[in-house]
C-alpha positions in Angstrom: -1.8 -48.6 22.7 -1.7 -46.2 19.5 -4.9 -44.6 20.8 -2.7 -43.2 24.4 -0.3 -42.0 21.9 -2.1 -40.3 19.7 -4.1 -38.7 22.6 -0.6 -37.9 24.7 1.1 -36.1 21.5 -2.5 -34.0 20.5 -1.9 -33.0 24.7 1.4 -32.0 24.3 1.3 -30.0 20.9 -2.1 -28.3 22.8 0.3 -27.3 25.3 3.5 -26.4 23.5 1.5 -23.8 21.4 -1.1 -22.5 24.1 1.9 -21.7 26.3 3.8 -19.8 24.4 1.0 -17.9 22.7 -0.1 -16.5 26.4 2.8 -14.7 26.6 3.3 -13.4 23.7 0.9 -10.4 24.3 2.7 -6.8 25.2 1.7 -5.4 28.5 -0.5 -2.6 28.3 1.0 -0.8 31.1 4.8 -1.0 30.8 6.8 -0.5 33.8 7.7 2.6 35.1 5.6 6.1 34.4 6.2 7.9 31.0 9.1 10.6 32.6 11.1 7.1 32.9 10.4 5.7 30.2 11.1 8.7 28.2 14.5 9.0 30.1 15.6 5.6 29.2 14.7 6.0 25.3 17.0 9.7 25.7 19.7 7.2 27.7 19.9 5.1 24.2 19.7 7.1 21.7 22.7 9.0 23.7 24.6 5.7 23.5 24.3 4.8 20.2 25.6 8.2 19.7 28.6 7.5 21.6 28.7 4.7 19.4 28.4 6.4 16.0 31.2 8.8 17.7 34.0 5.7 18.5 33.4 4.2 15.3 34.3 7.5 13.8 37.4 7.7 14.8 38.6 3.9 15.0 37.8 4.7 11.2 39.9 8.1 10.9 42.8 5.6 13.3 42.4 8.0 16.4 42.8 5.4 19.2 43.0 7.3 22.2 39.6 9.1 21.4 37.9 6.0 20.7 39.5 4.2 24.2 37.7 7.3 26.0 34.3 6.6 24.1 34.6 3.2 25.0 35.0 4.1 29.0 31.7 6.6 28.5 30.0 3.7 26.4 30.9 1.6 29.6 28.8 4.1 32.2 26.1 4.9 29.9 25.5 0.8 29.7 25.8 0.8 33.6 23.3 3.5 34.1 21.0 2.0 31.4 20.9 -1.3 33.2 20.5 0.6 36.9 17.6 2.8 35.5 16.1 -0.4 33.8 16.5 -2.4 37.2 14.8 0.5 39.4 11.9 0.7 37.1 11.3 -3.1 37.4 11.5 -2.9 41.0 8.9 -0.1 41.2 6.9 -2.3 39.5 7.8 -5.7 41.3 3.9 -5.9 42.9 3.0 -6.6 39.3 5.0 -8.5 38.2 6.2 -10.8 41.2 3.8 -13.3 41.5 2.8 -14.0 37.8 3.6 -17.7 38.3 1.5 -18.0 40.8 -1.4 -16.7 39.2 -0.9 -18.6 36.1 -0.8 -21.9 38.0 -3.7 -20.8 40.4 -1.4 -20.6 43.8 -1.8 -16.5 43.7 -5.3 -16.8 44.3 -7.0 -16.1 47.6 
């Protein structure tokens, strides 16, 4: 009886940390080509700008300039998230089916 257990828990920690480490490895080929990628990084930096600039003036108590950076802080987000959702679906062959091929059903 201890002997099942002791063999169950050595399978289960052999999982829990073989899982986990497969994934942890960065993707050699990102998604999207470098002009997108390089637009997205410009994207950011010019929102944390906006951000830098509304905290700027909530500090100096200018309101009604820091309401408008919020509503530009609003679009850049949107068109962050829209350029980050067209680059993944660019790129959906690769990454669709990574399930499958990690269980062995992708394979024909």
């Amino acid at each position: 009886m201890k002997k099942s257990n002791c063999m169950m828990a050595i399978g289960l920690l052999a999982v829990s940390v073989a899982i986990p480490s497969g994934r942890g490895h960065a993707d050699v080929d990102p998604p999207g080509n470098h002009e997108q990628r390089e637009e997205l990084r410009e994207e950011m930096r010019d929102l944390r700008e906006l951000q830098r600039q509304r905290d700027r003036e909530l500090r100096q108590g200018d309101f009604q300039d820091a309401r408008e950076y919020n509503e530009k802080i609003r679009e850049q987000q949107q068109e962050i998230r829209r350029d980050r959702r067209d680059m993944y679906r660019s790129d959906r062959g690769r990454y669709r089916d990574w399930r499958d091929s990690f269980w062995g059903w992708g394979r024909d």
